[in-house]
N, C-alpha and C positions, 0 to 999 in steps of 0.2 A: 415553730419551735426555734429560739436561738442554740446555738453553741458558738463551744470555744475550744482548742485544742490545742495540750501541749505534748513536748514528744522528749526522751531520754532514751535511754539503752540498756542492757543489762548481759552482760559475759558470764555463761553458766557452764556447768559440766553436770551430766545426769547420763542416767542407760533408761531403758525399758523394758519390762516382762511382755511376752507375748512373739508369737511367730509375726504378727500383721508388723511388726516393729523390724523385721529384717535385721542389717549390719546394725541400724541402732539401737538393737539389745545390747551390746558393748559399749562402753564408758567413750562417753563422746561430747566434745564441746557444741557451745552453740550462741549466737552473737544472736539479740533481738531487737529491733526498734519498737520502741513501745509507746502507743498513741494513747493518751487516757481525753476525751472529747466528755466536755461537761453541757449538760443542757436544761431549758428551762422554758416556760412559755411566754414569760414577759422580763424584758428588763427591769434588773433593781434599779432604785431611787437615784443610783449613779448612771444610770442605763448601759451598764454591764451586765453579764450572765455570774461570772466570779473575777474575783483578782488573778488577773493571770500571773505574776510574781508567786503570789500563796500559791497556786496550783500547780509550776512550775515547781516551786521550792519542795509539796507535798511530796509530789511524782518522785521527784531526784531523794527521800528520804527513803519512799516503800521501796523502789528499786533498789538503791545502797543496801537494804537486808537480802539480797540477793545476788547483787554480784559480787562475782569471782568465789561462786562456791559450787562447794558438789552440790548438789540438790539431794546424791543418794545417802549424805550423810548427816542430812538435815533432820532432825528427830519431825519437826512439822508435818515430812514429807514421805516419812518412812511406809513403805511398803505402799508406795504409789507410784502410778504414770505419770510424772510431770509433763505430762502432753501439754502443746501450746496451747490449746484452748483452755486446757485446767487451769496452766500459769494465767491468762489473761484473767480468768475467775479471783484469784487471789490477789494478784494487786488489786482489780476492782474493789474487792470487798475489804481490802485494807485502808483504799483511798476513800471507799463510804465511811466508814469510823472515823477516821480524819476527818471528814466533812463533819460527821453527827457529834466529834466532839469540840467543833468551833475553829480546827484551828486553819480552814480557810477561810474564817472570818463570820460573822453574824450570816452577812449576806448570802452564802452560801446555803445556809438552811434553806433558801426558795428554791433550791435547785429541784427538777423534778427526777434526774437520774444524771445517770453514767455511762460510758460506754469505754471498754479498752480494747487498744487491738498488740497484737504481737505483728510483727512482721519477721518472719523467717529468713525472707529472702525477697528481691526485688517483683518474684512471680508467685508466693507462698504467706499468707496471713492468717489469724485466727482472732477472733473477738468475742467480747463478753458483756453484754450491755444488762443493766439494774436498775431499778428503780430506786431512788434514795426520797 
């Protein structure tokens, strides 16, 4: 299986319900590095997996609808945990629609999936990998 991966960021504010959530049931920021890894089992015709500029440019579009916002005031997201692992769910499935609607290029269609990761912190990450 080839891949390829690109990386961006996103600056959020959210809380959470629940006692397992501690001090961060309180409205609290949160920096994330965000890996979206695209894969496939043979190279396209260019012997690429996708264009990494598309893939870049996609990533830095679905993140943009997300930074620098509350999460808790997101109609999207209301009366949710935006746990890291939820959030890596959502861009994935935002960057699949991207794919399915071409605009990482024809060649993308071969891809066989996706994988996103959040990175929390230097010791702390969560992922979300789909089939596309």
């Amino acid at each position: 299986m080839f891949s390829i991966t690109v990386r961006d960021h996103i600056m959020v504010a959210h809380s959470f319900r629940g006692d397992v959530f501690g001090p961060a049931q309180r409205l609290h920021g949160a920096t994330f590095l965000v890996d979206a890894s695209f894969r496939r089992e043979q190279l396209d015709e260019d012997n690429i997996v996708v264009d990494i500029g598309l893939a870049t440019r996609e990533l830095g579009a679905v993140v943009a609808e997300l930074n620098y916002r509350n999460l808790d005031n997101e109609p999207d997201f209301a009366g949710v945990n935006t746990s890291t692992e939820f959030l890596a769910k959502v861009v994935a499935d935002r960057l699949a629609e991207r794919v399915h609607k071409g605009a990482l290029g024809e060649g993308a269609r071969g891809l066989a999936g996706l994988t996103v990761t959040l990175h929390e912190s230097h010791v702390a990450w969560a992922s979300y990998e789909r089939a596309l």
